[in-house]
TIVO-2410 file (N, C-alpha, C; in nm, 3 decimals):
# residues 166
REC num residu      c1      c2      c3 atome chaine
REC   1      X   1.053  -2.320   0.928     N      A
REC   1      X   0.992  -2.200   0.876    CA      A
REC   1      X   1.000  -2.090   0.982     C      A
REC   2      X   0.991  -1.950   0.941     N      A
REC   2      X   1.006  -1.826   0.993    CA      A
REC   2      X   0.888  -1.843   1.022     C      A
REC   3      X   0.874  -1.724   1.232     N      A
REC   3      X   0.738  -1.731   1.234    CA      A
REC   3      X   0.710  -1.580   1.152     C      A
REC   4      X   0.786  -1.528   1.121     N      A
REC   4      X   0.794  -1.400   1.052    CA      A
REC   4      X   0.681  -1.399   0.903     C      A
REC   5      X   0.730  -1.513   0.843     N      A
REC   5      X   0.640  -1.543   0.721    CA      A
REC   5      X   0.503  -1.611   0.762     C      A
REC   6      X   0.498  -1.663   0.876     N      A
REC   6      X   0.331  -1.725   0.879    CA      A
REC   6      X   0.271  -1.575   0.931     C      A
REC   7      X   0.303  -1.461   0.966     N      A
REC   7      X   0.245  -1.337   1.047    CA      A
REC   7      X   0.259  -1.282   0.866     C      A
REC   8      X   0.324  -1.337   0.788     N      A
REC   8      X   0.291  -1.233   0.682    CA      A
REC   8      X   0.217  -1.257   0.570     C      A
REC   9      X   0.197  -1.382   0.601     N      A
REC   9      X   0.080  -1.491   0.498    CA      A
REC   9      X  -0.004  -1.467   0.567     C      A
REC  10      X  -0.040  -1.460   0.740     N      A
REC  10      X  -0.194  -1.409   0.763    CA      A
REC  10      X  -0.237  -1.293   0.724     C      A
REC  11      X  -0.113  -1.176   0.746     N      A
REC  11      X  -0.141  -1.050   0.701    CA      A
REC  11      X  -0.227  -1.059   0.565     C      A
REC  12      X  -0.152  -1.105   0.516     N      A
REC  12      X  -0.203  -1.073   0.327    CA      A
REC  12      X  -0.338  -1.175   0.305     C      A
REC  13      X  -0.359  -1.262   0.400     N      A
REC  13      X  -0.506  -1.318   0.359    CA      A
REC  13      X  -0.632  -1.243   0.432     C      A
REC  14      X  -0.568  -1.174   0.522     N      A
REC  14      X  -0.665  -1.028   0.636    CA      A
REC  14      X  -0.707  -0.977   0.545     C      A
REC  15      X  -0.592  -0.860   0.443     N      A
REC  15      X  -0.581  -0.774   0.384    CA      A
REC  15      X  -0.706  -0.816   0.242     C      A
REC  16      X  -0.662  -0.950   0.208     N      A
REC  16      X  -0.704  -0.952   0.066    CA      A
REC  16      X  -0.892  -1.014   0.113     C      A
REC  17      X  -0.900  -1.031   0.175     N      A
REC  17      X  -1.058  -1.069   0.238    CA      A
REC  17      X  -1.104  -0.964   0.266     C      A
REC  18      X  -1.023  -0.864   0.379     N      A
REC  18      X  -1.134  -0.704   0.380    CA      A
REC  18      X  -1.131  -0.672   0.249     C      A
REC  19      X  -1.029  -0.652   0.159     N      A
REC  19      X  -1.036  -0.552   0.045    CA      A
REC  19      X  -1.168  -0.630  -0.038     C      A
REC  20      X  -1.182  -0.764  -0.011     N      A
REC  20      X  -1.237  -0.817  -0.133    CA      A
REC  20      X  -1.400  -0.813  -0.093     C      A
REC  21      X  -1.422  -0.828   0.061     N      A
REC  21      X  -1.569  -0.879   0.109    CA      A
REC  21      X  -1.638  -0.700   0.177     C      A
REC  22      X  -1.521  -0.631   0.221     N      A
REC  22      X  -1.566  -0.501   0.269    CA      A
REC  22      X  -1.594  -0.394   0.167     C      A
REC  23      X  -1.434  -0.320   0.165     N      A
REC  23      X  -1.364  -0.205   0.148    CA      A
REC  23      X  -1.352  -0.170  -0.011     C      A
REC  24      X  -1.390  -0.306  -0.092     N      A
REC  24      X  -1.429  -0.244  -0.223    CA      A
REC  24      X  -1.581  -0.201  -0.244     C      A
REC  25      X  -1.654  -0.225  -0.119     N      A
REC  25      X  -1.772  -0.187  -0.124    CA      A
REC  25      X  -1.816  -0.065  -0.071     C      A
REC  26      X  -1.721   0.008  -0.043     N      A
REC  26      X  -1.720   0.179   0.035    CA      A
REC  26      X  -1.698   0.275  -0.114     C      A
REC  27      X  -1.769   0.348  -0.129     N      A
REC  27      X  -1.678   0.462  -0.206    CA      A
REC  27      X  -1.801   0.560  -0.139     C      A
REC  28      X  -1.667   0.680  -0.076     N      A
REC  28      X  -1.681   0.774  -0.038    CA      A
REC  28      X  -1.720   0.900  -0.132     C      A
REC  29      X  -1.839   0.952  -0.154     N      A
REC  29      X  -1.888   1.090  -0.212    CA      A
REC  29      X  -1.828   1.036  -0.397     C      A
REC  30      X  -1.851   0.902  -0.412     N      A
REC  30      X  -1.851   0.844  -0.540    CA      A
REC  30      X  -1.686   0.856  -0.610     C      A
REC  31      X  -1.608   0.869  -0.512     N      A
REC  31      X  -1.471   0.916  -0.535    CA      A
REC  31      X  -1.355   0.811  -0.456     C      A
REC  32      X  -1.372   0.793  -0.313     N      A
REC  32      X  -1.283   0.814  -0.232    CA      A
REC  32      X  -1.275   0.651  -0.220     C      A
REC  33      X  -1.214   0.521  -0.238     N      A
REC  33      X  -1.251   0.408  -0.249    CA      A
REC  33      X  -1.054   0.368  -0.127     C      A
REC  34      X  -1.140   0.314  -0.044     N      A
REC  34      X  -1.005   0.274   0.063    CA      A
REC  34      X  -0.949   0.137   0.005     C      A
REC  35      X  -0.829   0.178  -0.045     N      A
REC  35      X  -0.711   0.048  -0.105    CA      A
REC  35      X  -0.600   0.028   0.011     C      A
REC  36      X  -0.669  -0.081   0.122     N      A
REC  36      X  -0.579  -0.126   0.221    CA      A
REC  36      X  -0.493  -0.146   0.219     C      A
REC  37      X  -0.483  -0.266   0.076     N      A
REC  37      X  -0.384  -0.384   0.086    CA      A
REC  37      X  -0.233  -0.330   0.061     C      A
REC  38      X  -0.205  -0.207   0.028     N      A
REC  38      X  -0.106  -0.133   0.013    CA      A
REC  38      X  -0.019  -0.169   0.111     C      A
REC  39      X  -0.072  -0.143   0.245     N      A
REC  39      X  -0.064  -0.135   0.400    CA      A
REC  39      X   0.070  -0.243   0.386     C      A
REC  40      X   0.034  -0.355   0.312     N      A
REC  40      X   0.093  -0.511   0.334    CA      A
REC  40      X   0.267  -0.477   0.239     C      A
REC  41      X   0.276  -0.349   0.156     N      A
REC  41      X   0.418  -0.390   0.083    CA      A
REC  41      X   0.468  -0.251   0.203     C      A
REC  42      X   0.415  -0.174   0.246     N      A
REC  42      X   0.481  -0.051   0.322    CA      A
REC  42      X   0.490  -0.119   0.469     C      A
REC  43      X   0.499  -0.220   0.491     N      A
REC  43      X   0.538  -0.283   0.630    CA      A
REC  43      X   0.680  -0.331   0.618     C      A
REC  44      X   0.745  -0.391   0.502     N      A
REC  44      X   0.811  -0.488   0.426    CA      A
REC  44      X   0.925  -0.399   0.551     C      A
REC  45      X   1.002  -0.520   0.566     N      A
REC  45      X   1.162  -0.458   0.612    CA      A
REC  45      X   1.238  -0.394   0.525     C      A
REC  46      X   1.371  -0.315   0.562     N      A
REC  46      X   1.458  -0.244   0.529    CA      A
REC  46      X   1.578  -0.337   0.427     C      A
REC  47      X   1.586  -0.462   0.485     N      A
REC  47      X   1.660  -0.528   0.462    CA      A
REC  47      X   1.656  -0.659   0.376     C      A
REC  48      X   1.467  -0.665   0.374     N      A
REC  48      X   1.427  -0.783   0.240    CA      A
REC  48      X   1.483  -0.749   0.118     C      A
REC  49      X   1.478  -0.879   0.067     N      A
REC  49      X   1.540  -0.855  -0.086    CA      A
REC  49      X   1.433  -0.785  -0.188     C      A
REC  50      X   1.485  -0.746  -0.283     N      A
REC  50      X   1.417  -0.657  -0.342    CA      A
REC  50      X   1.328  -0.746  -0.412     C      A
REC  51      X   1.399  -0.909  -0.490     N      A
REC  51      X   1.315  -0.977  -0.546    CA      A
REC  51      X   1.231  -1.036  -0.477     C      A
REC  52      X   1.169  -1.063  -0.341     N      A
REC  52      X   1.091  -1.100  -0.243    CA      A
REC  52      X   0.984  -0.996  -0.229     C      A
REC  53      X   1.007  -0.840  -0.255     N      A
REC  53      X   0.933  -0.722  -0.201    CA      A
REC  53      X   0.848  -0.721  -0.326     C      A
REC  54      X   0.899  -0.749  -0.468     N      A
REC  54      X   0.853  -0.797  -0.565    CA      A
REC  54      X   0.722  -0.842  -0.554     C      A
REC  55      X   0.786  -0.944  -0.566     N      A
REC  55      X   0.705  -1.127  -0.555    CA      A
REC  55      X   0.572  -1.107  -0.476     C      A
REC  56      X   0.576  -1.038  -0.348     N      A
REC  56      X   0.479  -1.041  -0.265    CA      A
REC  56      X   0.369  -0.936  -0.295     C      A
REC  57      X   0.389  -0.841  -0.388     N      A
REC  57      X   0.372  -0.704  -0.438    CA      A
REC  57      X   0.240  -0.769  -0.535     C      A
REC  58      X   0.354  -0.851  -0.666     N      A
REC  58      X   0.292  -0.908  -0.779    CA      A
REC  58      X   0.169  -1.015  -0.724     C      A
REC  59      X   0.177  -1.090  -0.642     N      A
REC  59      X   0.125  -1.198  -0.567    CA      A
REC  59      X  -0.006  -1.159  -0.481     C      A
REC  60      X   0.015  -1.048  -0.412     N      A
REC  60      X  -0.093  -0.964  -0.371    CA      A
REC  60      X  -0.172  -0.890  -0.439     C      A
REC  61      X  -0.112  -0.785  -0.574     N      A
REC  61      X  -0.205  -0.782  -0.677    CA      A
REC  61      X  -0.294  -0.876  -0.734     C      A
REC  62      X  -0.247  -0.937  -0.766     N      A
REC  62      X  -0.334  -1.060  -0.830    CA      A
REC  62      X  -0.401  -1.111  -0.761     C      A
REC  63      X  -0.417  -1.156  -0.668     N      A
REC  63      X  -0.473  -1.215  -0.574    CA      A
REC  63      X  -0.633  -1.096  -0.574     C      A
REC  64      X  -0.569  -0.984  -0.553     N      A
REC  64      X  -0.723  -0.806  -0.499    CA      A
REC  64      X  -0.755  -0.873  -0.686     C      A
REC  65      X  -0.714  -0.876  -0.800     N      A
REC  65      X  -0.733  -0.865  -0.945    CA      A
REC  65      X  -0.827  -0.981  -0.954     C      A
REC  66      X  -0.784  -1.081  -0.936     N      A
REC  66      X  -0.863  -1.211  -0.960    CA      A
REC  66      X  -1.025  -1.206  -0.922     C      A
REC  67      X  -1.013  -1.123  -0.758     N      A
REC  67      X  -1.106  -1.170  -0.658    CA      A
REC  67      X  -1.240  -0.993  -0.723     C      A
REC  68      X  -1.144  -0.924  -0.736     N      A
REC  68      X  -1.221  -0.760  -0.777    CA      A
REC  68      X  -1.208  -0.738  -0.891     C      A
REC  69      X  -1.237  -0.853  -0.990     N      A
REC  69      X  -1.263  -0.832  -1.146    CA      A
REC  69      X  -1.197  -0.687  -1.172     C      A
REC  70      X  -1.064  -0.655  -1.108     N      A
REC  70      X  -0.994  -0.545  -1.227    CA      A
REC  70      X  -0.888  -0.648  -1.277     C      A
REC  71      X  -0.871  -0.637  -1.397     N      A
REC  71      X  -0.778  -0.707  -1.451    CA      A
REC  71      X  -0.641  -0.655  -1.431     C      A
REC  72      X  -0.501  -0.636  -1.370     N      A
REC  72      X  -0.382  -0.595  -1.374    CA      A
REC  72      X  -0.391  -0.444  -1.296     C      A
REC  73      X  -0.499  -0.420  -1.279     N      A
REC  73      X  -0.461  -0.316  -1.186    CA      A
REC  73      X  -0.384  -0.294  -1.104     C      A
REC  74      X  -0.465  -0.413  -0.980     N      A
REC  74      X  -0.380  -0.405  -0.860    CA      A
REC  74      X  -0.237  -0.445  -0.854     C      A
REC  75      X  -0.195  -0.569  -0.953     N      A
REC  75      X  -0.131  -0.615  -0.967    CA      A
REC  75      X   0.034  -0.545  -1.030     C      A
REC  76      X   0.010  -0.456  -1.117     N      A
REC  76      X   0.059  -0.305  -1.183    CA      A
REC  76      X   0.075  -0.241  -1.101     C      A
REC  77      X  -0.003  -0.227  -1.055     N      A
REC  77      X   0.027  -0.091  -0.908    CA      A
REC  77      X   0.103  -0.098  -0.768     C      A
REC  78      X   0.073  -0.237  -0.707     N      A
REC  78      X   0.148  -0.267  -0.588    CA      A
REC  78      X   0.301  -0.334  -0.703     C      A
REC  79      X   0.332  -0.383  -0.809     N      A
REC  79      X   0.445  -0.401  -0.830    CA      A
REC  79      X   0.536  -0.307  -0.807     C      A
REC  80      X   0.418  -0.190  -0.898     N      A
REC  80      X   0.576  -0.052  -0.875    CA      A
REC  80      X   0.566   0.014  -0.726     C      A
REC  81      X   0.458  -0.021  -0.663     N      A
REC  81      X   0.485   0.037  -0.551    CA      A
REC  81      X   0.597  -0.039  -0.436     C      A
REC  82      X   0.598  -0.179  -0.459     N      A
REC  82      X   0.737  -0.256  -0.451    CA      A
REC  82      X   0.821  -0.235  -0.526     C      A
REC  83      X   0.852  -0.188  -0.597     N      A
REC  83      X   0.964  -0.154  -0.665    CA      A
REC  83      X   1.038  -0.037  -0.601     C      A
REC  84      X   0.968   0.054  -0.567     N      A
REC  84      X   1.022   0.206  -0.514    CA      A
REC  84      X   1.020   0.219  -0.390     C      A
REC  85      X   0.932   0.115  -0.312     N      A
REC  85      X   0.907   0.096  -0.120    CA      A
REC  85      X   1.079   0.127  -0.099     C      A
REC  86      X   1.156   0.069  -0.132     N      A
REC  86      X   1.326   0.048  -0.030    CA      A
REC  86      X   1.364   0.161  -0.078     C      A
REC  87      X   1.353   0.262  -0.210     N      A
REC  87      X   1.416   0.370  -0.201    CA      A
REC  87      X   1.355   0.472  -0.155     C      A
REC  88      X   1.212   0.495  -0.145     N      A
REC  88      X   1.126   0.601  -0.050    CA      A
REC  88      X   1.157   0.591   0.070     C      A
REC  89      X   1.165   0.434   0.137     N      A
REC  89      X   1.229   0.425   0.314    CA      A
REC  89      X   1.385   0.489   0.307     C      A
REC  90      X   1.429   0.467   0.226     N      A
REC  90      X   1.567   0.514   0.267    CA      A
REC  90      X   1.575   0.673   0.267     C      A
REC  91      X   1.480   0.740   0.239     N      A
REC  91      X   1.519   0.878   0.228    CA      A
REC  91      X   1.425   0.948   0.363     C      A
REC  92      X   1.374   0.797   0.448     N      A
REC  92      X   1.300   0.889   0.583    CA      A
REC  92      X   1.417   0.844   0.708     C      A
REC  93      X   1.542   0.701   0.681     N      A
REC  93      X   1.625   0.640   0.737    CA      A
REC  93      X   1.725   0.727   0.736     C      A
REC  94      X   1.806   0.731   0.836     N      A
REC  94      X   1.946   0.767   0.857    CA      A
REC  94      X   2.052   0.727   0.769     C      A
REC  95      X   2.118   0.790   0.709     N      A
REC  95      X   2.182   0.731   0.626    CA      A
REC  95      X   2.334   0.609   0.715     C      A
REC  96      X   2.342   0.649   0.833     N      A
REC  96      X   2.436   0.582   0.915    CA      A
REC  96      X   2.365   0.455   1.021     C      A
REC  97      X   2.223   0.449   1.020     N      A
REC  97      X   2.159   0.296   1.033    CA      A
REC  97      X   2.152   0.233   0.938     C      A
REC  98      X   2.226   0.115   0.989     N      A
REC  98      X   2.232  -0.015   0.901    CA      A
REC  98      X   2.155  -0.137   0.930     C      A
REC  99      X   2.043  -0.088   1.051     N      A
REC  99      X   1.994  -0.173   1.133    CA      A
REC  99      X   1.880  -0.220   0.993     C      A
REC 100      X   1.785  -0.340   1.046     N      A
REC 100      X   1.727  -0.335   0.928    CA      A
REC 100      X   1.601  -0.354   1.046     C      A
REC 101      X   1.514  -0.239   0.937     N      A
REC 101      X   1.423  -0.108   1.041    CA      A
REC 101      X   1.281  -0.173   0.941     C      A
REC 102      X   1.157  -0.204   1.073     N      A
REC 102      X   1.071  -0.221   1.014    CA      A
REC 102      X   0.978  -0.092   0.990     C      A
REC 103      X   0.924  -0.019   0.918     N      A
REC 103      X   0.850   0.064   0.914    CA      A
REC 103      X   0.755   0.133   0.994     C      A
REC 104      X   0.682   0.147   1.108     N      A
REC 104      X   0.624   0.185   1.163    CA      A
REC 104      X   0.646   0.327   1.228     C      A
REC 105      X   0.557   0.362   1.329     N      A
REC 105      X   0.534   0.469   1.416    CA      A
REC 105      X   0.620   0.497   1.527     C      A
REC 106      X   0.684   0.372   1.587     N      A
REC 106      X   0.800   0.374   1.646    CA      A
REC 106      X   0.945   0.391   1.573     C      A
REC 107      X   0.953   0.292   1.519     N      A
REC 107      X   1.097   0.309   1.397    CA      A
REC 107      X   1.105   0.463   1.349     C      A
REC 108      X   0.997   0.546   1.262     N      A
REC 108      X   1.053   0.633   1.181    CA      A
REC 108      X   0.987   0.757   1.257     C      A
REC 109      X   0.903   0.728   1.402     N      A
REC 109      X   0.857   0.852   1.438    CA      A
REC 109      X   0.707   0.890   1.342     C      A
REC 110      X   0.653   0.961   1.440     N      A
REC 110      X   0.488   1.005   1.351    CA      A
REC 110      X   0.497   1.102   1.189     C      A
REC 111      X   0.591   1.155   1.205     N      A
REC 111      X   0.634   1.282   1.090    CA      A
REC 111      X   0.634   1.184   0.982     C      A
REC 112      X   0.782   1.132   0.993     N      A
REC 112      X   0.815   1.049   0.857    CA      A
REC 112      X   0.732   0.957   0.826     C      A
REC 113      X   0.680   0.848   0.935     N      A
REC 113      X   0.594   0.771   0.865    CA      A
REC 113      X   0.468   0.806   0.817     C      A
REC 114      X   0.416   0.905   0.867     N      A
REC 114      X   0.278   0.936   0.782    CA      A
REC 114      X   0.354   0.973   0.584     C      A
REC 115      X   0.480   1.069   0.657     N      A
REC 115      X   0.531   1.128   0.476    CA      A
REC 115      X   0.535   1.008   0.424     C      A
REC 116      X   0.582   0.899   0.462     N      A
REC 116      X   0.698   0.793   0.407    CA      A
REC 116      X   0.514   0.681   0.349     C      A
REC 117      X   0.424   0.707   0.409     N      A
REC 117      X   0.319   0.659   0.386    CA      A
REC 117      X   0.237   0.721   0.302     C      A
REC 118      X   0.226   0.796   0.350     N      A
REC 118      X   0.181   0.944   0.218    CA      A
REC 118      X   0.219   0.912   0.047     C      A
REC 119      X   0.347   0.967   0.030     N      A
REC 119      X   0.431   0.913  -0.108    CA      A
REC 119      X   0.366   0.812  -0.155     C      A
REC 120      X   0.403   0.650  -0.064     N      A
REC 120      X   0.390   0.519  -0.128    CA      A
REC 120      X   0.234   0.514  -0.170     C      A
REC 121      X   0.127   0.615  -0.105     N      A
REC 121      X   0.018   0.559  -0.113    CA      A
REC 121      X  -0.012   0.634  -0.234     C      A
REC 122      X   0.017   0.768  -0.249     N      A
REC 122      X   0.001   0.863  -0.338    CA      A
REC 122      X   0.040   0.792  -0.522     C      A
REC 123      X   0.191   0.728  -0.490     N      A
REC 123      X   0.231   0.679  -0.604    CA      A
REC 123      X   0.105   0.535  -0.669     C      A
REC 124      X   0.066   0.488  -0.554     N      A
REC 124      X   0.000   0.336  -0.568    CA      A
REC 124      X  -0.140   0.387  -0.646     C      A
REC 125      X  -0.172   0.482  -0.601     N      A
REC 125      X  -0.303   0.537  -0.666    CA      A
REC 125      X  -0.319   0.625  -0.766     C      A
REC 126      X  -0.222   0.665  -0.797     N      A
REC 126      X  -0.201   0.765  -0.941    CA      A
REC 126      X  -0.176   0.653  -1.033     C      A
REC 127      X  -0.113   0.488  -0.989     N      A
REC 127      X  -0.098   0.405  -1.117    CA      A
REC 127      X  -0.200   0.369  -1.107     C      A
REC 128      X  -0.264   0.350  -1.031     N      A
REC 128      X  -0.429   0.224  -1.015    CA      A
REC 128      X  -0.540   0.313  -1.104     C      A
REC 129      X  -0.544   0.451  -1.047     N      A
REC 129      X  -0.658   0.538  -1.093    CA      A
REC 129      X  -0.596   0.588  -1.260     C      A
REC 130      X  -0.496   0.590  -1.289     N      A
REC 130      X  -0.443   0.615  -1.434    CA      A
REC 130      X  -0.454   0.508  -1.535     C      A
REC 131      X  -0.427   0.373  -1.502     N      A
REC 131      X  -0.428   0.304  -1.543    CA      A
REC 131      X  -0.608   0.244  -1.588     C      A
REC 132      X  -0.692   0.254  -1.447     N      A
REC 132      X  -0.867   0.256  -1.471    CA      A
REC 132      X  -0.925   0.330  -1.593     C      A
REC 133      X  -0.899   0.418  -1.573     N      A
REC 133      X  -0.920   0.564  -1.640    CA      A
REC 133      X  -0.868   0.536  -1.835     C      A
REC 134      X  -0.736   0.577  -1.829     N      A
REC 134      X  -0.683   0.506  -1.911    CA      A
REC 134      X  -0.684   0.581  -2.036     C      A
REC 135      X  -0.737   0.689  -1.980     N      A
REC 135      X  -0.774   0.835  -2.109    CA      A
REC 135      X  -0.785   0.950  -1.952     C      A
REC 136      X  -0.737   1.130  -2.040     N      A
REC 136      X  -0.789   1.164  -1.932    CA      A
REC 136      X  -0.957   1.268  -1.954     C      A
REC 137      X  -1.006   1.202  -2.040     N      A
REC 137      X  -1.140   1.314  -2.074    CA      A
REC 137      X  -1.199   1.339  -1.943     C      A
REC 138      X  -1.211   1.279  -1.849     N      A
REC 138      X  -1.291   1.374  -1.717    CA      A
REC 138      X  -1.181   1.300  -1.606     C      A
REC 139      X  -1.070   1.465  -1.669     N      A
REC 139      X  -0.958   1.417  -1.544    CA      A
REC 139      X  -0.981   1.453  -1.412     C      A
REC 140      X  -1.137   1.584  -1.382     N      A
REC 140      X  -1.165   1.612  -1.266    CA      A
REC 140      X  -1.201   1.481  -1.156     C      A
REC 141      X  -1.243   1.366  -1.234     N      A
REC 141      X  -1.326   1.264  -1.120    CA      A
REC 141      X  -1.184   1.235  -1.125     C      A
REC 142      X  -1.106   1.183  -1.218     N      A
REC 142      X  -0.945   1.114  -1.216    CA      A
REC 142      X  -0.887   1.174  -1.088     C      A
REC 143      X  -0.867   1.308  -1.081     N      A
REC 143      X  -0.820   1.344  -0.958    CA      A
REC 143      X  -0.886   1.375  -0.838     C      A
REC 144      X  -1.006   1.352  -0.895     N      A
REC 144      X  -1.064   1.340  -0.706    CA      A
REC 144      X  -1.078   1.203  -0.682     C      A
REC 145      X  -1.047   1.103  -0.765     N      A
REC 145      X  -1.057   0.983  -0.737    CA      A
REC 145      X  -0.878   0.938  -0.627     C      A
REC 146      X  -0.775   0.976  -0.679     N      A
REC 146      X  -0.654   0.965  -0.691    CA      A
REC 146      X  -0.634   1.095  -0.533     C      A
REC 147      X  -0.648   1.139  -0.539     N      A
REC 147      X  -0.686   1.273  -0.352    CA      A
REC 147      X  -0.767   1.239  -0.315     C      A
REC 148      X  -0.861   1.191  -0.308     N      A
REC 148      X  -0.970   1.108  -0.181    CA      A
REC 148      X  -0.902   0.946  -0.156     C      A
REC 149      X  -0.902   0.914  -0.280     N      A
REC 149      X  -0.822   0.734  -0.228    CA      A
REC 149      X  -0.709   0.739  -0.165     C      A
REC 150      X  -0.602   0.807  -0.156     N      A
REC 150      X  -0.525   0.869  -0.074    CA      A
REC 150      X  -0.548   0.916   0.027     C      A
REC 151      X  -0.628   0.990   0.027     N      A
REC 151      X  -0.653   1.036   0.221    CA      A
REC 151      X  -0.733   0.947   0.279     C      A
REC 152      X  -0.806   0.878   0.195     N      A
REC 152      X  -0.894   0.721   0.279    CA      A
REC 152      X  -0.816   0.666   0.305     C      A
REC 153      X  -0.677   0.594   0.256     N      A
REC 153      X  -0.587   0.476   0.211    CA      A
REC 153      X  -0.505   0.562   0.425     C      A
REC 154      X  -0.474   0.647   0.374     N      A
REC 154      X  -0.353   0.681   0.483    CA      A
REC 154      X  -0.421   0.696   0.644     C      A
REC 155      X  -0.555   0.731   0.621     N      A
REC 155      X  -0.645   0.739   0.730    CA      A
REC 155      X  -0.659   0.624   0.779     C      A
REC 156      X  -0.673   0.521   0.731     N      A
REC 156      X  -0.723   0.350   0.705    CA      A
REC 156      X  -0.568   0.320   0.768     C      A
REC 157      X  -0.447   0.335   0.722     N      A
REC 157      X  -0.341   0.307   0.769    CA      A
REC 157      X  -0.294   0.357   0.912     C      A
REC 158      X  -0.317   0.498   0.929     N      A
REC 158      X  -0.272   0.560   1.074    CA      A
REC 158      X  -0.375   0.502   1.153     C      A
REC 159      X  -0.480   0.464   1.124     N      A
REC 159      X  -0.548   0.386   1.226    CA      A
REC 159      X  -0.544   0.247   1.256     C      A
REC 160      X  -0.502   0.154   1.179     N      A
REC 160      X  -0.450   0.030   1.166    CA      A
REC 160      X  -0.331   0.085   1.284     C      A
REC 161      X  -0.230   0.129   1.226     N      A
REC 161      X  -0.098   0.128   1.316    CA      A
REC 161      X  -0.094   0.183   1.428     C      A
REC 162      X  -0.182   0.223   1.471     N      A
REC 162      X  -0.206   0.290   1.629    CA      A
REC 162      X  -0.249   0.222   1.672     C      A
REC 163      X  -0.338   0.103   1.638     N      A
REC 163      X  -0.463  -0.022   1.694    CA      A
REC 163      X  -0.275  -0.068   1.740     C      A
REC 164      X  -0.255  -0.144   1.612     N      A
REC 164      X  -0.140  -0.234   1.667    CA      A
REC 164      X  -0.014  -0.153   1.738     C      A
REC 165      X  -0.015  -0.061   1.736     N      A
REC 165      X   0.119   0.011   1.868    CA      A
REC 165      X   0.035   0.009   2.016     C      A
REC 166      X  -0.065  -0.038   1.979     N      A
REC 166      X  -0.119  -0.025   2.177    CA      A
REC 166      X  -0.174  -0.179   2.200     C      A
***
């Protein structure tokens, strides 16, 4: 076995224990609710297979779904946000590296990875909070739900990845 995959099976049992025992228990000004576990498909390499980025996507949803009585939310949401992770990285990558580039603060520089984090988190929460919602009769909370979980989500992330760059 890869020690690559036991660092990514701890990751995702970190992830799915804060989200489940903490961080679903925060909501900020009744809006702003920090969705970590995102963190776990925007790490993924350059070079994993797409059906693996999947798998771990679907697998990690379910896992936040089971444990945070939303039914398919999470599960819906980190899929497509695995689905689109390798073509959002490729547009912060060089098109002439072929290296296969893990995501971070070193790799893509502070600029891109906040953008390249930004997007993925932005997309993850317009399906999660659209999908909750599910009508838009009070699309004002919809979108302050969907712009606060986003700036919690990326705040929550640039601070994670600065802990681990030092």
């Amino acid at each position: 076995m890869n020690i690559d995959i036991f660092k990514r099976l701890l990751l995702f049992v970190i992830l799915v224990l804060a989200q489940v025992l903490v961080l679903n228990h925060i909501h900020l000004m009744g809006c702003a609710i920090p969705l970590l576990y995102v963190y776990f498909i925007l790490g993924i390499n350059r070079l994993c297979p797409q059906w693996a980025t999947l798998l771990w996507g679907f697998a990690l949803g379910l896992s936040i779904d089971t444990f945070s009585n939303t039914p398919g939310l999470a599960a819906s949401s980190l899929t497509l946000v695995a689905l689109l992770q390798p073509y959002i990285l490729n547009m912060f990558i060089a098109h002439d590296n072929q290296d296969d580039v893990k995501p971070s603060f070193r790799t893509l520089g502070p600029g891109k990875y906040i953008s390249y984090i930004s997007i993925c988190v932005f997309i993850f929460c317009l399906m999660f909070f659209s999908l909750e919602a599910f009508n838009f009769f009070n699309w004002t909370q919809w979108i302050s739900n969907i712009i606060g979980s986003t700036l919690i989500t990326v705040v929550f992330i640039i601070v994670i990845e600065n802990v681990r760059r030092n």
